[in-house]
C-alpha positions in Angstrom: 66.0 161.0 74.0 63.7 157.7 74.4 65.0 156.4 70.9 68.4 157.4 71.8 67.7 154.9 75.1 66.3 152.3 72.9 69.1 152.3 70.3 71.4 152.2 73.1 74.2 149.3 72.5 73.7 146.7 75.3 77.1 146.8 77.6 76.8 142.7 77.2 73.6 141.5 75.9 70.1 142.6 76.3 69.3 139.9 78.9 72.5 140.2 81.1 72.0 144.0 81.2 68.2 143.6 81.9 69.6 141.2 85.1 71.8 143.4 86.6 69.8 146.2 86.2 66.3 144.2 88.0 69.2 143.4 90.7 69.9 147.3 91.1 66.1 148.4 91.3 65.7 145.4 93.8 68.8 146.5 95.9 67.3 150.2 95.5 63.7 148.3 96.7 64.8 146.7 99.6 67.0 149.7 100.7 64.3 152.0 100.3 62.0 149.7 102.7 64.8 150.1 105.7 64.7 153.9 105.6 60.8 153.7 104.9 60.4 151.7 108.0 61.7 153.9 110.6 60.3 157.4 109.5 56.8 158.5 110.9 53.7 158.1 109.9 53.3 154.8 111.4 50.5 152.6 110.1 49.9 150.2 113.2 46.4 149.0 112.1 47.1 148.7 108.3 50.0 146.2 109.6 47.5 144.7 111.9 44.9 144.2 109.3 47.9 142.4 107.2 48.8 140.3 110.1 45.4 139.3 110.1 45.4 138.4 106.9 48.6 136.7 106.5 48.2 134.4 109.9 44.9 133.8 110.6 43.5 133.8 106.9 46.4 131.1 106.9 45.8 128.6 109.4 43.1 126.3 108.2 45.4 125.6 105.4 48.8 125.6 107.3 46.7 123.5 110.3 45.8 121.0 107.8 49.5 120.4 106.0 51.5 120.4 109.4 49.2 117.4 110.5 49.5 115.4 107.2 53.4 116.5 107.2 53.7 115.2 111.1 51.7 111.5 109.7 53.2 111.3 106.8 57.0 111.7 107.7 56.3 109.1 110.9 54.9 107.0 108.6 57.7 107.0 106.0 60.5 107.0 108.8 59.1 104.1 111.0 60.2 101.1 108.5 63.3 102.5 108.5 63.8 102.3 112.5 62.4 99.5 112.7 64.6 97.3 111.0 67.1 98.6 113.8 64.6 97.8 116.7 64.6 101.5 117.1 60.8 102.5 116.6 61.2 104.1 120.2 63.4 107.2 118.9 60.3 107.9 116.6 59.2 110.9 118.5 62.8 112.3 119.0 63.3 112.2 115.3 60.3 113.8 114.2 60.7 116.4 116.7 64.4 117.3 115.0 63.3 117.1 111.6 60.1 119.4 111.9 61.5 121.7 114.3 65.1 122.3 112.3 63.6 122.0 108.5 60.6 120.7 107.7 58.5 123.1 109.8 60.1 126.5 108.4 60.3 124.9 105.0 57.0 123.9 104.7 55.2 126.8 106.2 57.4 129.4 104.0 56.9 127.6 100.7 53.3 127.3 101.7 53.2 131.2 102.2 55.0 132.1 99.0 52.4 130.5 97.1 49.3 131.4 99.2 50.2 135.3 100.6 53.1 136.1 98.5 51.0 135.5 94.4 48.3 137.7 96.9 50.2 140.5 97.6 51.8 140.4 94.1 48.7 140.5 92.6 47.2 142.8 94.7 49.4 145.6 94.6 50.1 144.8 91.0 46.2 145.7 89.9 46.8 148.9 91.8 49.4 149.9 90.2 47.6 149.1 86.3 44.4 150.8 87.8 47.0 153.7 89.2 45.2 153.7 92.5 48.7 154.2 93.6 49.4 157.2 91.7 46.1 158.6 93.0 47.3 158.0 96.8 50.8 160.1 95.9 48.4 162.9 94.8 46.7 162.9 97.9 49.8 163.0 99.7 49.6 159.7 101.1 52.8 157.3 100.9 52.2 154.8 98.8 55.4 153.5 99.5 54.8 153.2 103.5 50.9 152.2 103.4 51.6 148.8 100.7 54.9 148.3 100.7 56.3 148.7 104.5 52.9 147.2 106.2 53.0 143.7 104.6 56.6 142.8 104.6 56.2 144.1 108.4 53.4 141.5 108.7 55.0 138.3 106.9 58.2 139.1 108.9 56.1 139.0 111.7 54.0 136.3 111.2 55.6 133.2 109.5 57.8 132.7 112.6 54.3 132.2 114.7 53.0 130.2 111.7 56.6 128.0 111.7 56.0 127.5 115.4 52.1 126.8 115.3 52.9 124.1 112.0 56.0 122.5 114.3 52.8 122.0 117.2 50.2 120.7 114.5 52.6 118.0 112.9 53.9 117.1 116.4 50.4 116.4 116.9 49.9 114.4 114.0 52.6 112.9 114.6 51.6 111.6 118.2 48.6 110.3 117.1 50.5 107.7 114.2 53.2 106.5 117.4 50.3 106.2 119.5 48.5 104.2 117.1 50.9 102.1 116.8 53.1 101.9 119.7 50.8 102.7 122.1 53.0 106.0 123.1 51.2 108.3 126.3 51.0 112.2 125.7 53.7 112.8 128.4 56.6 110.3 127.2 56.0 112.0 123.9 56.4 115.0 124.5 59.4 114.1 127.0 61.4 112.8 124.0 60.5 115.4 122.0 62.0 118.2 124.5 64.9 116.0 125.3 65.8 115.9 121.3 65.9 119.5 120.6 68.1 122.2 121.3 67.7 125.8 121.8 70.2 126.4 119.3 67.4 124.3 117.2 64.7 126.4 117.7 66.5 129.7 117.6 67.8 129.0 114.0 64.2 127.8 113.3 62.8 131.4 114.2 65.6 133.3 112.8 65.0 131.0 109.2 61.5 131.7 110.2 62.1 135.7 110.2 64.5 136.0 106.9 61.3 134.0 105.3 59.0 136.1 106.5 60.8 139.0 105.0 61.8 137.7 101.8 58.0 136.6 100.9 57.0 139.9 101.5 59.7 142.3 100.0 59.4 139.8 96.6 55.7 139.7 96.3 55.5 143.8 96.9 58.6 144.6 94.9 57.1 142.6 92.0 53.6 143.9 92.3 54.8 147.6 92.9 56.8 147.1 89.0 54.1 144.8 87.1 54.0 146.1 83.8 50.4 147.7 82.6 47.7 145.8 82.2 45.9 142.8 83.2 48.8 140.3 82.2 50.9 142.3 84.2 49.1 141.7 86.9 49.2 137.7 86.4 53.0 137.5 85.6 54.0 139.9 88.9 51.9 136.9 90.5 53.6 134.0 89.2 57.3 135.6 89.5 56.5 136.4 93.6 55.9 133.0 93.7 58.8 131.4 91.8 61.5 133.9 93.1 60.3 133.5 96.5 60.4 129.5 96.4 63.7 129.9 94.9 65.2 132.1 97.5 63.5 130.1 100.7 65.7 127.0 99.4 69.2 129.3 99.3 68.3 130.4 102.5 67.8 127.3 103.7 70.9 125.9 102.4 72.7 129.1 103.6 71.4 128.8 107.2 71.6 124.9 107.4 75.7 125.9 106.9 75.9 128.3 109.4 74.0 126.1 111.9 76.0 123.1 111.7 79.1 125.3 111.9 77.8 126.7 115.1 77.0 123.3 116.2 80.4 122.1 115.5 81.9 124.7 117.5 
């Protein structure tokens, strides 16, 4: 029966037919997850111990990008302004860029590479060691304790990490106008809340959410199929990052359309 499989003519090509079919066990992956996630047992401190991981394990690293992000992009857009006389809408602009894009983006992409090659790679070396075989011989879910717990955390987490990166390159950002323009905390922070929306941060946490999710349910689903062996293991890595990146941009594109047609209503 396996060499009849194997000497099976391809429907296209060997590579289309390997595509459609990754896109059907990923459909089944990602269904499977949604009736996974509301059957009992619940495992409230395995998706605590992952939050704790994923958010606070994170925040030297996301504290330290959202403040060079907040200089960096108030550096780079104040020579523009300026040759308008309009250095004063500094704070306003940052505000909209980070809180609408650069925030999300930046915290996501920095997630995929950090928690997403983690989880890949650890759930990937369980499954070549088949520690996760053992745990559906001793009738645990293997399913519910990997899979379910850390897509819960990252889709729980990277909206607080979005919002705490938005704070940290605000505050970066202050200190560069207040270098230079000699801008108080409080008319800062005045502009800033006068520039956004809550149509601006809503979008921002719902991006924030589908993020979240998609870091999680690509780094698992590649880890949970790695191949055997320790290359495997690497590869399920590398792909959680790459897809992930990959899909954070569609979204953002995706949502960035929806958004402005909301806006335009």
């Amino acid at each position: 029966m396996a060499g009849e499989a194997d000497d099976r003519k391809p429907l296209l090509s060997k590579k289309i037919d390997k595509f459609f079919t990754g896109l059907a066990d990923a459909w089944n992956f990602v269904r499977r997850f949604f009736q996974e996630v509301f059957l009992p047992p619940y495992e409230f401190k395995e998706v605590i111990h992952q939050c704790y991981r994923i958010g606070v394990e994170s925040l030297p690293l996301i504290s330290l990008t959202g403040f060079i992000v907040g200089i960096v992009f108030t550096n780079q857009s104040r020579p523009s302004l300026s040759e308008f006389g309009a250095t004063s809408w500094l704070p306003a602009l940052i505000a909209i860029a980070i809180v609408r894009a650069m925030g999300p983006l930046v915290t996501a992409l920095i997630a995929a590479g950090k928690v997403g090659s983690s989880i890949g790679a650890e759930i990937g070396s369980m499954k070549v060691t088949e520690q996760i075989d053992a745990m559906e011989v001793s009738a645990t879910n293997p399913f519910k304790f990997l899979v379910v717990t850390r897509v819960l955390a990252t889709t729980f987490m990277i909206p607080i990490l979005v919002m705490y990166t938005d704070f940290v390159a605000l505050i970066g950002s202050f200190i560069n106008v207040n270098g230079k323009e000699l801008v108080s905390l409080s008319t800062f922070f005045v502009q800033v809340f006068d520039a956004i929306t809550f149509l601006d941060v809503f979008s921002s946490v719902i991006k924030s959410l589908v993020f979240g999710f998609t870091i999680g349910i690509v780094g698992c689903y590649k880890g949970y199929h790695s191949s055997k062996g320790t290359e495997g293991v690497g590869r399920a890595a590398n792909s959680a990052v790459v897809i992930s990146m990959f899909l954070i941009f569609i979204e953002e594109l995706l949502a960035l359309q929806i958004v402005n047609a909301i806006r335009g209503l």
